[in-house]
N, C-alpha and C positions, 0 to 999 in steps of 0.2 A: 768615751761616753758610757752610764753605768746608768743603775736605778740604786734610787737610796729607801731601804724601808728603815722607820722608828719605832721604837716597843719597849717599853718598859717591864723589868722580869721582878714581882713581887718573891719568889722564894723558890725551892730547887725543883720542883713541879714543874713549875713554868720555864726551869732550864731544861731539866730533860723534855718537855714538849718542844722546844725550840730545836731541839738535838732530832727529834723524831721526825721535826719537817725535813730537816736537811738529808733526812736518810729515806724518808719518804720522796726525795726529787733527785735523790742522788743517780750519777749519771754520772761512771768512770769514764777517762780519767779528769779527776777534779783535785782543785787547789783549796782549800780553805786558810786564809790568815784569820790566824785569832791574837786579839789584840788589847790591851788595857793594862793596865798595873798588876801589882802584886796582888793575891787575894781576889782578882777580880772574876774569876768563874771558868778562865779560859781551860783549863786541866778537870773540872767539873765539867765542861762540857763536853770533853773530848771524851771524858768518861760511858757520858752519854749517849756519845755519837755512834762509840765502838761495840758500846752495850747495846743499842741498838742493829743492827748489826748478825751482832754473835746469837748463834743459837743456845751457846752454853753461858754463863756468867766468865766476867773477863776480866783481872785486876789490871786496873790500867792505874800508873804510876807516872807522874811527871818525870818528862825524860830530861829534866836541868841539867844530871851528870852526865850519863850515857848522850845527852845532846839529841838521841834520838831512840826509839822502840819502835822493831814491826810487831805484828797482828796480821798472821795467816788464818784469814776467815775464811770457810766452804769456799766463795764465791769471788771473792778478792782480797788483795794485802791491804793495810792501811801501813803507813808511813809516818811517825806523831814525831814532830821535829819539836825543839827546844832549843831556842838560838839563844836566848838569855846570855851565857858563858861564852858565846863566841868570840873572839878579840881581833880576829886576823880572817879576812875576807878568802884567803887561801885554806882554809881550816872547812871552813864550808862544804871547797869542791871535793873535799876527802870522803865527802857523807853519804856519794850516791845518789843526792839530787836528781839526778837527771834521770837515772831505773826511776827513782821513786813517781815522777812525775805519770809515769804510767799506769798508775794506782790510785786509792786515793788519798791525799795527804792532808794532814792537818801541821800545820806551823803554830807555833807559839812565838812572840816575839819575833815577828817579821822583818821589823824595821830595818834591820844592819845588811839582809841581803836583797829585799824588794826589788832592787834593778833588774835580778838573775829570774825575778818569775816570771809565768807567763802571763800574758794580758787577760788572758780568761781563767777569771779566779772570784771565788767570794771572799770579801771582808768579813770578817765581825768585830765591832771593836764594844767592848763591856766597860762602860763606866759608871761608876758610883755616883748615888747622889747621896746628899743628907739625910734622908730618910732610908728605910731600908729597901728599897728601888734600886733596881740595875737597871741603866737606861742600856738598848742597844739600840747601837744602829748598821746595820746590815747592808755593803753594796754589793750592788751585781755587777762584774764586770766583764769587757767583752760578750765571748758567746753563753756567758752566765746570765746574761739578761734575758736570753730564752725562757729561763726559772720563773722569769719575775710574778705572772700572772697567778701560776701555782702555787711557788712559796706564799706569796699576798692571799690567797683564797685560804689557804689553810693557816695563819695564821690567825687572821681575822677572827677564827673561830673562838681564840684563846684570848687574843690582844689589841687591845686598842692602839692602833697604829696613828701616829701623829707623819 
């Protein structure tokens, strides 16, 4: 059982404000999966996330090759996985998962090992529409639906939520 919010992101504004909530309720240790095609924001937001975050500017780099980057912030590690390139479910358990889980992580390309998360975790999944619209839709799952009311209040301010 989760909560689902919907939002549509006209342009990178409104990505980095959607990054600002998340860091605005953030609450170690957390899972985030980020989700959608190529080109769809998920590396932009993480950008966000971590820039949010950091007291100093932070080049954050899709981690496709390295499969994965930290980020020792003042006050916690973040963890930016990229499972794109994974082929073999055993390649995974080499990565550290499990430390990492007591940080906060962001995953890209979830799908291949989602069985191994934990049940309390947020989705984002970014899809394109024909116009230049990112719809998202955001669930809360497990004890991430505690968020729900916060993340929803501070969005609202930005997005019309369907």
């Amino acid at each position: 059982m989760g909560y689902e919010i919907n939002i549509s992101v006209k342009n990178l504004n409104e990505t980095k404000y959607l990054a600002k909530v998340f860091v605005l309720t953030l609450k170690v240790p957390l899972l985030i999966s980020l989700k959608g095609k190529i080109g769809m924001g998920k590396t932009t937001f993480a950008s966000f996330f971590i820039n949010h975050l950091s007291k100093e500017k932070v080049k954050v780099l899709s981690p496709t090759f390295p499969i994965v980057n930290t980020y020792k912030l003042k006050k916690l590690e973040i963890w930016h996985y990229d499972l794109y390139r994974i082929k073999d479910k055993k390649e995974f358990f080499t990565l550290d998962f499990d430390i990492a889980l007591n940080n906060c992580v962001l995953v890209e390309w979830p799908e291949l090992m989602e069985e191994f998360f934990p049940k309390n975790r947020i989705e984002i999944f970014f899809k394109d529409e024909e116009s230049d619209l990112r719809n998202i839709k955001i669930s809360l799952l497990g004890s991430c639906t505690n968020y729900y009311k916060e993340i929803w209040k501070l969005l609202k301010k930005k997005f019309l939520i369907y």
